[in-house]
N, C-alpha and C positions, 0 to 999 in steps of 0.2 A: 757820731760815735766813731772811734777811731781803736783800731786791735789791730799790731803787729807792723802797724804803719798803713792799714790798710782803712778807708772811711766806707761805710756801707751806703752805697746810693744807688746801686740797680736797684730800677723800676718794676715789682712785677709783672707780668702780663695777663690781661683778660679775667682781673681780679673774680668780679660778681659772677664770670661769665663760668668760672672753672669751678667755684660754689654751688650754681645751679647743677652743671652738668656732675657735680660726686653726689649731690641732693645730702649737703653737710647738717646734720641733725644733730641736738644738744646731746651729750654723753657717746660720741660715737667714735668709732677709734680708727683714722687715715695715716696711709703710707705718702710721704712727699720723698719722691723716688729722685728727686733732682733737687736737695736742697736748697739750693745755694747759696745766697746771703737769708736765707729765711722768708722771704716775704710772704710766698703763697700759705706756708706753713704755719706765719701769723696771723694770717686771715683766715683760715681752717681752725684753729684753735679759739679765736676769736668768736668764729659763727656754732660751734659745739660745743662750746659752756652752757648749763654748766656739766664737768667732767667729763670734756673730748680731752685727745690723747693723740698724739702723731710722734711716728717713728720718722727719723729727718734721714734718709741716704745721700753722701754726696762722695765722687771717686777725689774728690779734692782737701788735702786735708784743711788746707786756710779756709775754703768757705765751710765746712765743718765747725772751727776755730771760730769764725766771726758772725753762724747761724747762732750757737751756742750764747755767745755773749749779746748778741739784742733778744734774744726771746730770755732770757734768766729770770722775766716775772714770772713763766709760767709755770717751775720747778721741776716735777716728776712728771707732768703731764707732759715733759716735750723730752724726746730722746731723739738726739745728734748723732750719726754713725758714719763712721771715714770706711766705705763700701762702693762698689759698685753696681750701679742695679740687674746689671746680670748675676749678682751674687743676690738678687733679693728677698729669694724662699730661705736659703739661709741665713740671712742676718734676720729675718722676723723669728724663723724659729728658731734662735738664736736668743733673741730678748723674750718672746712667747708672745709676740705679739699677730697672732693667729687666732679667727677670724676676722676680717678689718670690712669698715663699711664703706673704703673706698682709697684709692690708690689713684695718685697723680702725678704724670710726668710731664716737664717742661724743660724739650729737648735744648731747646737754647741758648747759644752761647753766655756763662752772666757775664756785665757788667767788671764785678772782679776779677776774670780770669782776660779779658778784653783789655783791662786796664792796670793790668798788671805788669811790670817793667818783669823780663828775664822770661816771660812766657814766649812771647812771639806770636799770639794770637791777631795781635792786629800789626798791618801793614801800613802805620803811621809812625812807627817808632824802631829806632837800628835796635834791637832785642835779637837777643839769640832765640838761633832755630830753632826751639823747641814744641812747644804743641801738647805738650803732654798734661792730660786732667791730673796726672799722679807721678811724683819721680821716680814711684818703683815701678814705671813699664820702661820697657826694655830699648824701644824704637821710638827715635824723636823727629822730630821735621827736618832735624839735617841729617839722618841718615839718609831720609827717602830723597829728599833736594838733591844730594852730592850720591849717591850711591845706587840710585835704580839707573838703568840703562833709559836710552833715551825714549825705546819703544815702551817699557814697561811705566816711564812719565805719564807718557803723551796716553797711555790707555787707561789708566788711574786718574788724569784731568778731564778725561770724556766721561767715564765711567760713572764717576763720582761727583764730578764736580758740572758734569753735562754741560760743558766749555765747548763750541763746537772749534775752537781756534786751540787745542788740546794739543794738535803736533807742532803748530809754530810755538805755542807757548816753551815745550819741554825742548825744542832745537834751541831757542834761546839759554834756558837753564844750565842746557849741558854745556853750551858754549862760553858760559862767566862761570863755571862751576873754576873753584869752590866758592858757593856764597853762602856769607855768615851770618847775618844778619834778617831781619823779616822786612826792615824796609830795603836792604838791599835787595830781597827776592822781588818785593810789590815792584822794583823801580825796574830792573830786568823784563817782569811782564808789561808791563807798561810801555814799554820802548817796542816790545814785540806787537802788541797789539795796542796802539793809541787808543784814549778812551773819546775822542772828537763827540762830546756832547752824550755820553753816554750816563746813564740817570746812577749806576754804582759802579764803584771802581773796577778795572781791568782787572784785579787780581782777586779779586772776590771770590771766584768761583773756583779758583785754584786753592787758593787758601784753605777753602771749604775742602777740599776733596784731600789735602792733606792732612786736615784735622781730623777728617772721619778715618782715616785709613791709621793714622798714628795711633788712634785713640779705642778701632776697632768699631766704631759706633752701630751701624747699620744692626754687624753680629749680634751684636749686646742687646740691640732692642727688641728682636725677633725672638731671644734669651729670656728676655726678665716681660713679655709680654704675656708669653708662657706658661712665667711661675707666677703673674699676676690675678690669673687668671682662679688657678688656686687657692689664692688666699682670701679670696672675696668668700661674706659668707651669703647667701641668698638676698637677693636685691641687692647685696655691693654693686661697687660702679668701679670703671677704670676711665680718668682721662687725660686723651694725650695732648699737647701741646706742640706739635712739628712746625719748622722754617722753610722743609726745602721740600720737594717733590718725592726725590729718596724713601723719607722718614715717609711722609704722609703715604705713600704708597703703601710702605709696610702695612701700616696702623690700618689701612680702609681693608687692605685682603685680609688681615689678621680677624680683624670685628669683622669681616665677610663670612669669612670662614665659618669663624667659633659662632655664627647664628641662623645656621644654617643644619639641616641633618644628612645630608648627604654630601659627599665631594667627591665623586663617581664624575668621572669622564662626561661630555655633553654627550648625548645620544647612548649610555649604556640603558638597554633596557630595563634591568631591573639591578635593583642596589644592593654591590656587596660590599659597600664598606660598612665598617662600625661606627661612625663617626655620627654622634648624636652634639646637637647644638647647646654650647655651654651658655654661649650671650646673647641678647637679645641687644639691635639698636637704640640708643638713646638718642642723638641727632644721625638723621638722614643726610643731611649735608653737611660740610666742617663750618662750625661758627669763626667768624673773623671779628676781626678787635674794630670799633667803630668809627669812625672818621677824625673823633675828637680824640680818640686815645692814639693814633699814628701819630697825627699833630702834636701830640703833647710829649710822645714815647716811640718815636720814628723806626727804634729797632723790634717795635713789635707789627711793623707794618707785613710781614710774612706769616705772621702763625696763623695756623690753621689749630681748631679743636675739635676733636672728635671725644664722643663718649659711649659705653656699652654698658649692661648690667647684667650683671650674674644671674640666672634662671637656675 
């Protein structure tokens, strides 16, 4: 299937596995907080017939566009929305789709925006610097490449991207600046730091941390986990999908937190906060994708999943 010049063939990830963890039940109504080409989205509508329901968020309008057109057998039952999921208590109550019996995000990079010419998301192709899920944000990969100082680089590539080669990388950057392109950035890192046998590329980790900071990611998650949280109605689930250490961080304190009834200082004696436990654990440890799905689906070889449920 082909829409806009664009063919759908990201892989979902940890199909059965993100099913189990929302505990998808026939007529039940799921948020897919990460669109993207659709796929989780079909298998959630698939396994909640008959009369499940899924509102689709994605901050991109094309995988919007080409979510929309592979799911069209399922009509009224699937709704597409060009959103952010930090915007996600408003776009439900928005459509009224408020209480839902489960919410899933799968943080991600997809396939589409990876292999999409003029993004710049990948470091194998001269594509302008851009980075942006959406063309109405403001800040793109070449403001931050050509315009942060070389100390506010190099702590943005540690920070973010947990590079510990963060100041050679951004001495190299500021020195070919201005670069235009994403494989001219990948080839700059690379000359700075050789990858002599290294299992991903040199610029991976940079990349990363300009993605997240173009894109705001981290904020956004910490945002719409939030308002997730919310919309669940008793026994809802939430679950997330993370790549990098970042992400999974958030999510583990986050379901730390919300499952818990106190968050009073270690050793206060007696508890004055108000904070009563919203979730309860679903997995104890993150599930990982299994041996035969890396082999088959290699960019899903980092996710991590976790899940919580509404109490």
């Amino acid at each position: 299937m082909i829409l806009m010049g664009l063919e759908t063939r990201h892989i979902p990830v940890m199909v059965p596995e993100c099913l189990d963890a929302l505990a998808v039940q026939p007529g039940g109504r799921y948020i897919d907080a990460t669109a993207g080409e659709g796929g989780h989205s079909d298998a959630i509508l698939r396994a909640s017939e008959p009369g499940g329901q899924v509102l689709a968020l994605d901050a991109d309008p094309e995988a919007v566009a080409v979510a929309k057109n592979r799911l069209t057998e399922f009509g009224d039952a699937f709704l597409a929305v060009n959103a952010n999921f930090r915007d996600l208590r408003v776009t439900a109550l928005r459509h009224d789709f408020v209480p839902v019996h489960g919410i899933l995000f799968d943080l991600g990079v997809s396939s589409l925006q990876l292999d999409r010419e003029a993004r710049g998301f990948s470091f194998r192709r001269p594509d302008p610097l851009d980075m942006r899920f959406s063309i109405d944000q403001r800040v793109s990969a070449s403001d931050i490449v050509n315009g942060y100082t070389q100390q506010e680089l190099a702590d943005l590539i540690f920070n973010l991207g947990e590079e510990r080669a963060s100041r050679r990388i951004a001495a190299a950057i500021v020195h070919n600046r201005p670069i235009q392109t994403s494989l001219e950035l990948a080839n700059v890192i690379e000359r700075a730091i050789p990858r002599r046998g290294a299992r991903i590329h040199p610029a991976t980790r940079t990349f990363q941390a300009i993605r997240i900071a173009v894109n705001d990611e981290l904020s956004s998650l910490e945002t719409a986990l939030q308002q997730a949280t919310s919309l669940l109605g008793h026994g809802g689930r939430i679950a997330v999908m993370s790549y990098h250490s970042l992400e999974d961080r958030i999510v583990k304190n986050f379901f730390r937190k919300e499952s818990t009834d106190c968050i009073c200082s270690p050793g206060t004696p007696i508890c004055t906060c108000d904070h009563r436990a919203t979730l309860k654990m679903v997995t104890k440890k993150p599930v990982s994708p299994s041996e035969a799905e890396v082999e088959s689906n290699p960019r899903s070889r980092s996710a991590k999943l976790r899940a919580a449920e509404r109490i």
